[in-house]
VODOLO-453768 format. One line per 5 residues: number of its first residue (from 0); their letters; for each residue x, y, z of N, C-alpha, C, CB. Coordinates in steps of 0.1 Angstrom, whole numbers, plus 2048, in hexadecimal, padded with zeros to 3 digits. Glycine has a CB too. Layout:
# residues N
NUM	A	X/Y/Z/X/Y/Z/X/Y/Z/X/Y/Z ~ ...
//
This chain:
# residues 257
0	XXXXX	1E2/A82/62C/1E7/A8D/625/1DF/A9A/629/1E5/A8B/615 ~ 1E9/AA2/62B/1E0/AB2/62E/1D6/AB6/625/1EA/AC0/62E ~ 1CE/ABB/626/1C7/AC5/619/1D2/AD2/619/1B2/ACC/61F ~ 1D3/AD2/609/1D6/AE3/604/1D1/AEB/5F7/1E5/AE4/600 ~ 1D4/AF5/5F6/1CF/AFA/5E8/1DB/AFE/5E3/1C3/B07/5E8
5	XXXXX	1DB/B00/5D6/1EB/AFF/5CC/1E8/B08/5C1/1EE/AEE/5C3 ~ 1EE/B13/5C4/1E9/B1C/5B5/1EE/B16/5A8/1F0/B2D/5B5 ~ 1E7/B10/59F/1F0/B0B/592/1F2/B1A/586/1E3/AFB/589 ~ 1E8/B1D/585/1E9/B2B/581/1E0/B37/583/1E9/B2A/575 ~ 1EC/B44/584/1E7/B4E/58A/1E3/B5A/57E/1F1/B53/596
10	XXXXX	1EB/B57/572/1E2/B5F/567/1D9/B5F/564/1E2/B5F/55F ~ 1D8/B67/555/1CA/B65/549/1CE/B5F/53F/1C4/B72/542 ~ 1C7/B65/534/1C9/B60/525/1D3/B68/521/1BE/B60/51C ~ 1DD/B70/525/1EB/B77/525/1F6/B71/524/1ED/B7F/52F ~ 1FD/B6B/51E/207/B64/520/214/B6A/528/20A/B60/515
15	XXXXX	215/B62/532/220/B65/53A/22C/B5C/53B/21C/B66/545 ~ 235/B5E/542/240/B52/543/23C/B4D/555/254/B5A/541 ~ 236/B5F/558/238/B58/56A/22B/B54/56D/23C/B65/578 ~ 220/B53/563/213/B51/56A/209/B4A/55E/20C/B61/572 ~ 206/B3A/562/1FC/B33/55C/1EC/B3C/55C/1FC/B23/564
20	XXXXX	1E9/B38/554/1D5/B3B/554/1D4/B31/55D/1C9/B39/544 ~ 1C8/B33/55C/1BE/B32/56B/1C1/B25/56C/1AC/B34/56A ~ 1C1/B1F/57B/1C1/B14/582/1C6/B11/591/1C8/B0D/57B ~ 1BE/B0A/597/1C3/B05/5A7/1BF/AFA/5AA/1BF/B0C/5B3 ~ 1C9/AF5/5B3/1C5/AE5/5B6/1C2/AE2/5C0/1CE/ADC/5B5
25	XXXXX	1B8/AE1/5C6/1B3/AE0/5D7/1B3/AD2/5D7/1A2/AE7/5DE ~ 1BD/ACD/5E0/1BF/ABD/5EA/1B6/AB7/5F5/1CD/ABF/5F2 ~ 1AF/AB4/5F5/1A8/AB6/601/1AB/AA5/60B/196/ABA/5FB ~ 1AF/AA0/605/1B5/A92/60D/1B1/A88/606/1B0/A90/61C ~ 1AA/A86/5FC/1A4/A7C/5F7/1A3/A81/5E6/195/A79/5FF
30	XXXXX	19C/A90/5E9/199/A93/5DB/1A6/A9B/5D4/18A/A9E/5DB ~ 1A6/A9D/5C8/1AE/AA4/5C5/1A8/AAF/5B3/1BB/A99/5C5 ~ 1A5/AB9/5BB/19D/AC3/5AE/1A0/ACC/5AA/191/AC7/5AF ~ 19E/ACC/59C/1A3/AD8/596/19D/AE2/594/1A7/AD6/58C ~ 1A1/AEC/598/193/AF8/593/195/B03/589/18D/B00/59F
35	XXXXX	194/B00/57C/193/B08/571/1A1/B04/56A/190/B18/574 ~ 1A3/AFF/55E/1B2/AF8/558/1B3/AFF/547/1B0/AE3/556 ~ 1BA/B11/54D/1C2/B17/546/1CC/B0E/53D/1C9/B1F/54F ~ 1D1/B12/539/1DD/B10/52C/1E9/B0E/53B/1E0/B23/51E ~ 1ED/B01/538/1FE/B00/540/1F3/AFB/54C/20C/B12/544
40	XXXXX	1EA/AF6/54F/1E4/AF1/55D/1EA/AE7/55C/1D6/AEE/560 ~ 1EC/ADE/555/1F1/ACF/555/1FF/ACB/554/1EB/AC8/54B ~ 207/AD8/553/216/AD5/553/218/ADE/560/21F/ADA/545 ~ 20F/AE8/567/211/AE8/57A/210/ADC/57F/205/AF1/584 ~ 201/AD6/580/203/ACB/583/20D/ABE/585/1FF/ACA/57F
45	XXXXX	215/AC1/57A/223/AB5/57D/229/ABA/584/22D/AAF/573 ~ 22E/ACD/587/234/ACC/58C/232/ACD/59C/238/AD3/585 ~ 226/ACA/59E/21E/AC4/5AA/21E/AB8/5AE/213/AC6/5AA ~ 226/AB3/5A5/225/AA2/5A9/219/A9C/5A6/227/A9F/5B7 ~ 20D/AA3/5A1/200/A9D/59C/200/A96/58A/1F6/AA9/59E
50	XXXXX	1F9/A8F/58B/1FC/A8E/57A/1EB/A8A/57C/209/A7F/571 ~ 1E5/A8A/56E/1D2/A8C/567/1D0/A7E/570/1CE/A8A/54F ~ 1D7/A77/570/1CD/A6C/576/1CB/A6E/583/1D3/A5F/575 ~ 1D4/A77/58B/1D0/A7A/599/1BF/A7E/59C/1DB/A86/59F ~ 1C0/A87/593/1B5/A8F/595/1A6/A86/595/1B6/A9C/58A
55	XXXXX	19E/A90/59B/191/A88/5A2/18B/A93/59A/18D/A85/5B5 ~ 18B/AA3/59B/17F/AAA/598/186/AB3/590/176/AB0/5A5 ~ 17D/AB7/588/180/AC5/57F/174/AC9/583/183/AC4/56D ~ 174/AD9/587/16A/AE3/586/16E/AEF/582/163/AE5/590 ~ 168/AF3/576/167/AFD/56E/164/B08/574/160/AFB/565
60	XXXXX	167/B16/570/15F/B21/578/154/B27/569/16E/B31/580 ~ 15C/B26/55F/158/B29/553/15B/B25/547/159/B32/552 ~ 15A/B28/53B/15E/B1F/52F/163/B25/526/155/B18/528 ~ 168/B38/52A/175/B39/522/183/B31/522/178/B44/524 ~ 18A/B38/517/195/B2C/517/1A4/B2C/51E/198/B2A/50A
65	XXXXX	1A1/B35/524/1AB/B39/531/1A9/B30/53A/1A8/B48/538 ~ 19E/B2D/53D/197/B25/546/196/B14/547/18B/B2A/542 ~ 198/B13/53A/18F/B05/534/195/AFF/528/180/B08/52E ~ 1A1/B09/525/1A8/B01/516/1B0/AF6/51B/1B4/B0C/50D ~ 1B0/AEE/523/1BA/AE3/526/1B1/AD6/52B/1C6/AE8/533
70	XXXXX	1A3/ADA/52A/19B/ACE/52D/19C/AC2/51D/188/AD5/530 ~ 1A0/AC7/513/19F/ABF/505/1B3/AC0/504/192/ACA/4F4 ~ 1B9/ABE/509/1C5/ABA/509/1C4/AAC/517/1D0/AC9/50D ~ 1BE/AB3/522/1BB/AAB/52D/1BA/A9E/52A/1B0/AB0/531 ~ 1AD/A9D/524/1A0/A8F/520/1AB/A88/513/18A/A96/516
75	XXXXX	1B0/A8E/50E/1B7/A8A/504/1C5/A80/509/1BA/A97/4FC ~ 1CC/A8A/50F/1D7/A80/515/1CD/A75/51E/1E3/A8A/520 ~ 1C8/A75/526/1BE/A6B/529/1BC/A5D/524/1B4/A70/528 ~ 1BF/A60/516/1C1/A54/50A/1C8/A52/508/1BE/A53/500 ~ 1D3/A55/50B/1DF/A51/50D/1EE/A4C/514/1DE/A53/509
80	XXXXX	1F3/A42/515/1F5/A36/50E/1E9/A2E/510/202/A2F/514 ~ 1E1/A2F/519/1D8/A27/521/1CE/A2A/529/1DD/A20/526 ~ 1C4/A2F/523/1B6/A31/52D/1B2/A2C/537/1AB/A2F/528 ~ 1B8/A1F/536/1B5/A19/541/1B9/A1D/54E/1B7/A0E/53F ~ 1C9/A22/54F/1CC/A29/558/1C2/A36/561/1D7/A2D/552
85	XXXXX	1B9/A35/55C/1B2/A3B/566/1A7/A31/56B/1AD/A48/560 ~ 1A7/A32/577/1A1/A29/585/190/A2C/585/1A9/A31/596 ~ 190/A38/589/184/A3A/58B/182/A4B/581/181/A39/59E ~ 16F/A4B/580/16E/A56/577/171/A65/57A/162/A55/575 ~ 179/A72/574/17D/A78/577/16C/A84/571/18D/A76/573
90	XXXXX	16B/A8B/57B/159/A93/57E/161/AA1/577/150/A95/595 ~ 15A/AA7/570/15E/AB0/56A/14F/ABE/56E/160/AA9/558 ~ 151/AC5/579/141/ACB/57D/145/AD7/578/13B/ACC/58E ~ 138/ADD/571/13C/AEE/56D/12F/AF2/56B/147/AF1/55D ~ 128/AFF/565/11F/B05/56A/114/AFE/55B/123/B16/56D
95	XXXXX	10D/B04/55B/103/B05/550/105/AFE/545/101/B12/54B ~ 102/AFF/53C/108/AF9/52E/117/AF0/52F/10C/B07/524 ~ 11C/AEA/536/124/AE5/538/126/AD6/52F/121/AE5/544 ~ 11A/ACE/52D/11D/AC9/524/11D/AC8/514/119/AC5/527 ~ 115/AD0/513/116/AD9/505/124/ADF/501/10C/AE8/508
100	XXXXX	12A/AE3/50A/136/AE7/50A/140/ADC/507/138/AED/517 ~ 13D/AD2/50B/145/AC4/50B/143/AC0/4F8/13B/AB5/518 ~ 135/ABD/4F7/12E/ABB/4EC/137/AC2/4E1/11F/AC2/4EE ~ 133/ACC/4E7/138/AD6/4D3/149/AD7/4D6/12E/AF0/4CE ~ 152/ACF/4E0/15E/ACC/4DC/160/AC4/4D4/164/ACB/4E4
105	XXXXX	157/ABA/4D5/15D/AAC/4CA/15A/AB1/4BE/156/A9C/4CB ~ 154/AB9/4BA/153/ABB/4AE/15F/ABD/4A4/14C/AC5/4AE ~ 167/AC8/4A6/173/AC9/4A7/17F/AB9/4A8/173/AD2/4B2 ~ 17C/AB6/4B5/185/AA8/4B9/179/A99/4BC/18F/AAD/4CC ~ 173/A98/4BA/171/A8D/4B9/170/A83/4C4/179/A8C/4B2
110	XXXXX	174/A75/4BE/178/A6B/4C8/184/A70/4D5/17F/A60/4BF ~ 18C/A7B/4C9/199/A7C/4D6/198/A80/4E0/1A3/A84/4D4 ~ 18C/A86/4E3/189/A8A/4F1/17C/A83/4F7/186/A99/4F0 ~ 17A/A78/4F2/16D/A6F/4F8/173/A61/4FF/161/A6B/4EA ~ 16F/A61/50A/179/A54/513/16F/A47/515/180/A5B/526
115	XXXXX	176/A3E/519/16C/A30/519/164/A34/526/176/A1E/51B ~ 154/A2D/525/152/A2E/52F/153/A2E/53C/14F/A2C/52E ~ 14F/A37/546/151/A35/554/15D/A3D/558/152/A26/558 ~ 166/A40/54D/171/A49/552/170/A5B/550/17E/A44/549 ~ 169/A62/54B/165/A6F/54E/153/A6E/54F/16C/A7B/541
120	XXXXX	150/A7D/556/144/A7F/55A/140/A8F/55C/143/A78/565 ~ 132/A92/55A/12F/AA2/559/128/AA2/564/126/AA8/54B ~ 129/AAE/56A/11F/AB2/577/11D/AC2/56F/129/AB2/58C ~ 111/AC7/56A/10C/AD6/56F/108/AD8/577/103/ADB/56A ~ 108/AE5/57C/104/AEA/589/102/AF9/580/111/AE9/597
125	XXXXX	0F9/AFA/589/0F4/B0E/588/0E7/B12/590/0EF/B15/574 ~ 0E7/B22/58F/0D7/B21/596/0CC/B18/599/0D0/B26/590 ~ 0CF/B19/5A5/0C1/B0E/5AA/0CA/B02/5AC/0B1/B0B/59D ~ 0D4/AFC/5A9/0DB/AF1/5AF/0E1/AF3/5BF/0E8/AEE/5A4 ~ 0D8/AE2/5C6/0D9/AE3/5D1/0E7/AE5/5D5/0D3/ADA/5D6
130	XXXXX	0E9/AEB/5E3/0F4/AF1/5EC/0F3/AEE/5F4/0F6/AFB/5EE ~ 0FE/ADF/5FE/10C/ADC/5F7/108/AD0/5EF/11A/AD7/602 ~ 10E/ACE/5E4/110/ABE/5E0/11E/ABA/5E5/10F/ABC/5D0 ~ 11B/AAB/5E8/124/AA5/5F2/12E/A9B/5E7/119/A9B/5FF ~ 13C/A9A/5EB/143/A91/5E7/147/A88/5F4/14F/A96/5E0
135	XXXXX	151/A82/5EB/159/A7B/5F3/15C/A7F/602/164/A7C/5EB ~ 165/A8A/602/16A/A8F/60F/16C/AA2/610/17A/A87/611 ~ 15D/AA5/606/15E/AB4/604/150/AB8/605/165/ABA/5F7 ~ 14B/AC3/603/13D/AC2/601/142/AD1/5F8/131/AC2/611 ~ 139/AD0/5ED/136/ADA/5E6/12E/AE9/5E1/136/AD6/5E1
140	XXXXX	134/AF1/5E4/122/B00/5E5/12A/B04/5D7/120/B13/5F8 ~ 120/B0C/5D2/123/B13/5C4/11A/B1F/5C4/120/B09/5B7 ~ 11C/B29/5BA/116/B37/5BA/11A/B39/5AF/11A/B41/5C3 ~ 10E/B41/5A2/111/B45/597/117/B53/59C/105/B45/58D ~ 11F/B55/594/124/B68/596/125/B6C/589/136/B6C/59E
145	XXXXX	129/B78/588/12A/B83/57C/130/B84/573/12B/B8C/57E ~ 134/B79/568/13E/B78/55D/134/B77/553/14A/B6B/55D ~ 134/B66/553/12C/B5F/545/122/B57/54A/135/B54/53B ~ 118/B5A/545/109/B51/545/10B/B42/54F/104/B4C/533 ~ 116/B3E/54A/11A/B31/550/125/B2F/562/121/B2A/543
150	XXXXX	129/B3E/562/134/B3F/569/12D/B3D/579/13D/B4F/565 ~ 136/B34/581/138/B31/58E/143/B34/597/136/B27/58E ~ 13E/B35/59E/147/B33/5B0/144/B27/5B9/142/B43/5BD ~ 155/B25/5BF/14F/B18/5C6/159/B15/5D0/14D/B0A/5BE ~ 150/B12/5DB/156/B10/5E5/154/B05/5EA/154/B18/5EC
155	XXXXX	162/AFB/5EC/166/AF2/5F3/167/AEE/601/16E/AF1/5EF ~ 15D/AE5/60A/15D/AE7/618/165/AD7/61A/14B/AEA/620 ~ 16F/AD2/621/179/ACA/620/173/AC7/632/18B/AD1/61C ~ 177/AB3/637/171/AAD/643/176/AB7/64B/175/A9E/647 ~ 184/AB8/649/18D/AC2/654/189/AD4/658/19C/AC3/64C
160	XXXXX	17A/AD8/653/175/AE2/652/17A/AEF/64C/173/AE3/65C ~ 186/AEC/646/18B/AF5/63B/180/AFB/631/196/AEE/632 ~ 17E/B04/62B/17A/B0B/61F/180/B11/616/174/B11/621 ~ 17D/B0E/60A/188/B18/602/17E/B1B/5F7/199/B0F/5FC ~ 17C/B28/5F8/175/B2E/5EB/17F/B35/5DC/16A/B3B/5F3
165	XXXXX	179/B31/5D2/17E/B34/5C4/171/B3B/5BD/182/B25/5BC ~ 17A/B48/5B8/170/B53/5B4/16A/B4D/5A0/17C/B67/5B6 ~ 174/B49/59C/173/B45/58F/173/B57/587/165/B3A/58C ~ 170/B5B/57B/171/B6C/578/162/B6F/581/16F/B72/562 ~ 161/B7B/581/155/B84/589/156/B8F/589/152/B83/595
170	XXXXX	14D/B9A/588/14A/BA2/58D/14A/BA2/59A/141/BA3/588 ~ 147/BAF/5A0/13E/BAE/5AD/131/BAB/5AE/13F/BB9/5B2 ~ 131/BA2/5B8/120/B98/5B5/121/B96/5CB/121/B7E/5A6 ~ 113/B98/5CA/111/B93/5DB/113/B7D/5DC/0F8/B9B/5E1 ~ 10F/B7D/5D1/10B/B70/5CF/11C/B6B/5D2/104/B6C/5BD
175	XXXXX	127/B71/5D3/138/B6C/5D4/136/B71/5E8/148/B79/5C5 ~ 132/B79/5E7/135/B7E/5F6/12F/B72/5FF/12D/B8D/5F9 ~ 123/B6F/5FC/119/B64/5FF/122/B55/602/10E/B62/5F1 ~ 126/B54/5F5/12C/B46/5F6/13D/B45/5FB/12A/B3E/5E6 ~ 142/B4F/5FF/150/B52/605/14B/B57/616/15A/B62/5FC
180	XXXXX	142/B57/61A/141/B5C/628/148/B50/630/130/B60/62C ~ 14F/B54/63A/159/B4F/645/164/B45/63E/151/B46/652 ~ 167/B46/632/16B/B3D/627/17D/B3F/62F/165/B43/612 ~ 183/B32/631/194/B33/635/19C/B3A/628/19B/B21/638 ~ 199/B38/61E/1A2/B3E/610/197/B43/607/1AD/B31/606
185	XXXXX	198/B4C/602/191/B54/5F6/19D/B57/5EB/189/B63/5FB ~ 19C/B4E/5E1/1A1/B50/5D7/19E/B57/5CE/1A3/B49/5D4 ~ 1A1/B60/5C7/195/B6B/5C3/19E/B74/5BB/18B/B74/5D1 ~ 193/B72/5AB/198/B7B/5A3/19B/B8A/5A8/190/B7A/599 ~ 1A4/B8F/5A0/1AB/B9D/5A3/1B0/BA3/596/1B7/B9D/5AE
190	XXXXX	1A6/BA1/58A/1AF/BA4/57A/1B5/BAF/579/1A9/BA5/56E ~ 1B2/BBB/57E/1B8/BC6/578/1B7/BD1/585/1AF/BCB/56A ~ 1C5/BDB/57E/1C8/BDF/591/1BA/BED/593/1DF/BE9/596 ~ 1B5/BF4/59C/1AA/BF7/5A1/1A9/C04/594/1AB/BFC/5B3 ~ 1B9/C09/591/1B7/C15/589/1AE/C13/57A/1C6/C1A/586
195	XXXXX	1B3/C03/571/1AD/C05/56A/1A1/BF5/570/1B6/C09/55C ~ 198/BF6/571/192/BEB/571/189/BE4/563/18A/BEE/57B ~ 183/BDE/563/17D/BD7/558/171/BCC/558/186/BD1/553 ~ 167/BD0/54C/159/BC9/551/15C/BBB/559/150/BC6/541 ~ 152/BB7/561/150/BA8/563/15F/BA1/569/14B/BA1/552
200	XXXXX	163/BAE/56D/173/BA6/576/171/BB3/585/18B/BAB/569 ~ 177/BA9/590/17E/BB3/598/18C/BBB/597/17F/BAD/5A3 ~ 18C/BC4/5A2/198/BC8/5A4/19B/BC5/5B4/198/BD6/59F ~ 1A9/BCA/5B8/1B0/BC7/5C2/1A3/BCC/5CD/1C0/BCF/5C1 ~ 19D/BD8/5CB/195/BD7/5D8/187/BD5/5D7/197/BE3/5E0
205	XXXXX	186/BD2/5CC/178/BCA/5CC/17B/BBF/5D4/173/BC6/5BD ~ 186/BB5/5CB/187/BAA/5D4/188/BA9/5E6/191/BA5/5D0 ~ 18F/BB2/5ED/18E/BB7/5F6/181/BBD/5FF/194/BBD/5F3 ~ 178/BC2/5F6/16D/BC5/5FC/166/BB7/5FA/166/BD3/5F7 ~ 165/BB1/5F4/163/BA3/5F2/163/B99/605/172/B9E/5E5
210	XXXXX	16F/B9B/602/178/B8F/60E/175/B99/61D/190/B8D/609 ~ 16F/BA9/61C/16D/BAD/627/15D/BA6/62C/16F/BBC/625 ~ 159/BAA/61F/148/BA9/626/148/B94/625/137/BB4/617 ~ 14E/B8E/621/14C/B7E/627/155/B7B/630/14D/B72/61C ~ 15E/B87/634/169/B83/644/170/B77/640/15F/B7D/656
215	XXXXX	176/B76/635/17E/B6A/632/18B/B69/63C/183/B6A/622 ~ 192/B64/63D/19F/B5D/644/1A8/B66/63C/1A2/B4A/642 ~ 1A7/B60/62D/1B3/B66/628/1B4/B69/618/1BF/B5B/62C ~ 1B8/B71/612/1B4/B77/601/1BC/B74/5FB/1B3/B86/5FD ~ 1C1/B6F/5F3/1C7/B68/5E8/1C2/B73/5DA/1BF/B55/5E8
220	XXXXX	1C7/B7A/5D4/1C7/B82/5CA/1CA/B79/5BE/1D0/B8C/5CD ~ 1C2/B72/5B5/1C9/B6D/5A5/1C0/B72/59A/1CB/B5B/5A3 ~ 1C4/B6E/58F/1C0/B6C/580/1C3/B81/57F/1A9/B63/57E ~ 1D6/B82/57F/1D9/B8F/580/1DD/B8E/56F/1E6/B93/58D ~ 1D8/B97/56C/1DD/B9F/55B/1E9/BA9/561/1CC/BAC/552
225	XXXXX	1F7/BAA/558/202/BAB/55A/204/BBC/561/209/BA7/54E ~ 1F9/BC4/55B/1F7/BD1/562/1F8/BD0/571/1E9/BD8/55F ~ 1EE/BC3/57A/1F1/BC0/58A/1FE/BC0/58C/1EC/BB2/58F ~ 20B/BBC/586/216/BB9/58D/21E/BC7/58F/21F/BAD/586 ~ 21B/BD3/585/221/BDB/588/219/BEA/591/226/BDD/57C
230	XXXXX	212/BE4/59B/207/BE8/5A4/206/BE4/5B4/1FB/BE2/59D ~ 20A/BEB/5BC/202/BE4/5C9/1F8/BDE/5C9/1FE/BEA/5D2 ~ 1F5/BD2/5C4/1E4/BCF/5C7/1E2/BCB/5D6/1DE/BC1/5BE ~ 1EB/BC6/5DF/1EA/BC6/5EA/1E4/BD0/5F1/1F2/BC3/5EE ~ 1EA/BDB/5F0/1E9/BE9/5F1/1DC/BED/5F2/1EF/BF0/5E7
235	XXXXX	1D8/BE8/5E6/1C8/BEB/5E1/1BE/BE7/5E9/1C4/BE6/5D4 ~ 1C0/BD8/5E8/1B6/BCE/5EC/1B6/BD4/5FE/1BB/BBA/5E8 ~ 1C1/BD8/601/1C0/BD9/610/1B7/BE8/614/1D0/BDA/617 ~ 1B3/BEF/609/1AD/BFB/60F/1A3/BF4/617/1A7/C07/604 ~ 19B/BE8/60A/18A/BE5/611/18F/BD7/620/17B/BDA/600
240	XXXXX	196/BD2/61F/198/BC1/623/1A7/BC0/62C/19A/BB4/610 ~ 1A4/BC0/636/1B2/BC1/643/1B9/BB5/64C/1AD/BCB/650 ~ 1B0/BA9/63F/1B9/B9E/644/1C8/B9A/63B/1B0/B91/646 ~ 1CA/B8D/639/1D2/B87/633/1D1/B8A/622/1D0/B7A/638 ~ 1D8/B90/61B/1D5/B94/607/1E5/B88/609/1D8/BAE/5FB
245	XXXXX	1E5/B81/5FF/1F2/B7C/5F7/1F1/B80/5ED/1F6/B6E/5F6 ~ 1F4/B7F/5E4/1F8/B81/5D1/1FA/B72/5CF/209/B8D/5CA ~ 1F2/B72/5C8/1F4/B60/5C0/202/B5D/5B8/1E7/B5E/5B1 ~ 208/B53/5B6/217/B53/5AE/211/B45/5AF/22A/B57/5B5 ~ 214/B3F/5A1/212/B30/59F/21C/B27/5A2/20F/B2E/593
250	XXXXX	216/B1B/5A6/21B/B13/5B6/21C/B14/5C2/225/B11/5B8 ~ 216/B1F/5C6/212/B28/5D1/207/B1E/5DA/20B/B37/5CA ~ 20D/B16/5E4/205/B0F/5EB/201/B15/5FA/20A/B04/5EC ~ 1F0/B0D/5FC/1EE/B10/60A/1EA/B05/610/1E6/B1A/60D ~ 1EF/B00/61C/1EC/AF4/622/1DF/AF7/62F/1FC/AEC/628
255	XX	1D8/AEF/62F/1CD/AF0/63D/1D1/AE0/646/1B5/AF0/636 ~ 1D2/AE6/64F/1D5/AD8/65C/1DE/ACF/659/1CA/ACE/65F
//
């Protein structure tokens, strides 16, 4: 099977008809991970032909709920009809407080989101966590950036020498430039178009000046608030960045080799 990446969703916490909150599915031949699971991640997914048990990895960028409201629907269907249907343990990696985060969900839910052993698992990562950690058939680098205390970037390096970096929210931070350098896809927030911008987010040519100074392959524009669609952001992002910009649309695939 090829490696690809799969936009599941290219919104926010805005409700749209044309665009899920946050989520993408990077294939890498073996693994199959989710990275960040908006509201409607799990009904892209079917229409990907994937269903929860496929999946191998969840990684979080952050723990708003744009982000992360479908991890306790997730674990939950999980239990049902049959837990057992899942094979092996599904790794759930996200930044800082990550399990804490897990923690003060059951409070609220309980058992319903706690699975039999050996079938889910927590990985933190943040400052000072070594770079790469290795899977299966990927190896993993990460970088805090400029949102939330806990917020990450991460880039996926696949056998087939693909890379695909995911901005998760940010600011402008060198620490994204760093971990996107010669990167084949930069997926990369673009919330609001250059005119009006907003704390702790890019805009079209931020992201751009982004994807210039790490020489990425190719710019992938998402996590657009509905002001982007009635805007060139291409336009924008191309003042700083003169390779490849797409505009994210959910289901929006890209295949490597």
């Amino acid at each position: 099977m090829h490696a690809k990446a799969t936009i599941l969703g290219s919104g926010t916490c805005v409700p749209q008809l044309r665009r899920r909150s946050c989520a993408v599915l990077v294939e890498t031949g073996v693994a199959k991970i989710v990275l960040d699971l908006g509201p409607g991640t799990l009904h892209r997914l079917l229409e990907c032909g994937i269903t929860i048990f496929d999946l191998t990895h969840i990684f979080l960028t952050h723990f708003h709920p744009d982000h992360s409201a479908e991890l306790v629907p997730l674990i939950f269907a999980t239990k049902y009809p049959d837990g057992s249907r899942r094979q092996k343990a599904l790794e759930v990696v996200g930044g800082n407080g990550l399990v804490d985060f897990y923690t003060k969900l059951q409070v609220p839910y309980g058992d319903w989101i706690v699975l039999p052993p050996g079938q889910l698992r927590f990985r933190e990562l943040g400052p000072g966590s070594a770079n790469p950690t290795y899977f299966t058939d990927f190896r993993l680098f990460v970088q805090s950036v400029h949102h939330r205390p806990e917020s990450l970037a991460y880039r996926i390096e696949m056998q087939n020498g693909t890379s695909v970096v995911y901005s998760g929210d940010t600011g402008m931070c060198d620490s994204l430039v760093d971990l996107a350098r010669e990167a084949d896809l930069l997926i990369c927030e673009s919330a609001m178009p250059d005119q009006c911008p907003v704390p702790l987010h890019l805009t079209p040519s931020l992201a751009g000046e982004i994807a210039s100074r790490a020489r990425v392959g190719k710019l992938v524009l998402t996590h657009l608030y509905p002001p982007c669609d009635k805007v060139d952001i291409v336009k924008q992002a191309r003042s700083a960045y003169k390779g490849e910009i797409v505009v994210a649309e959910d289901l929006m695939t890209f295949a490597f080799g």
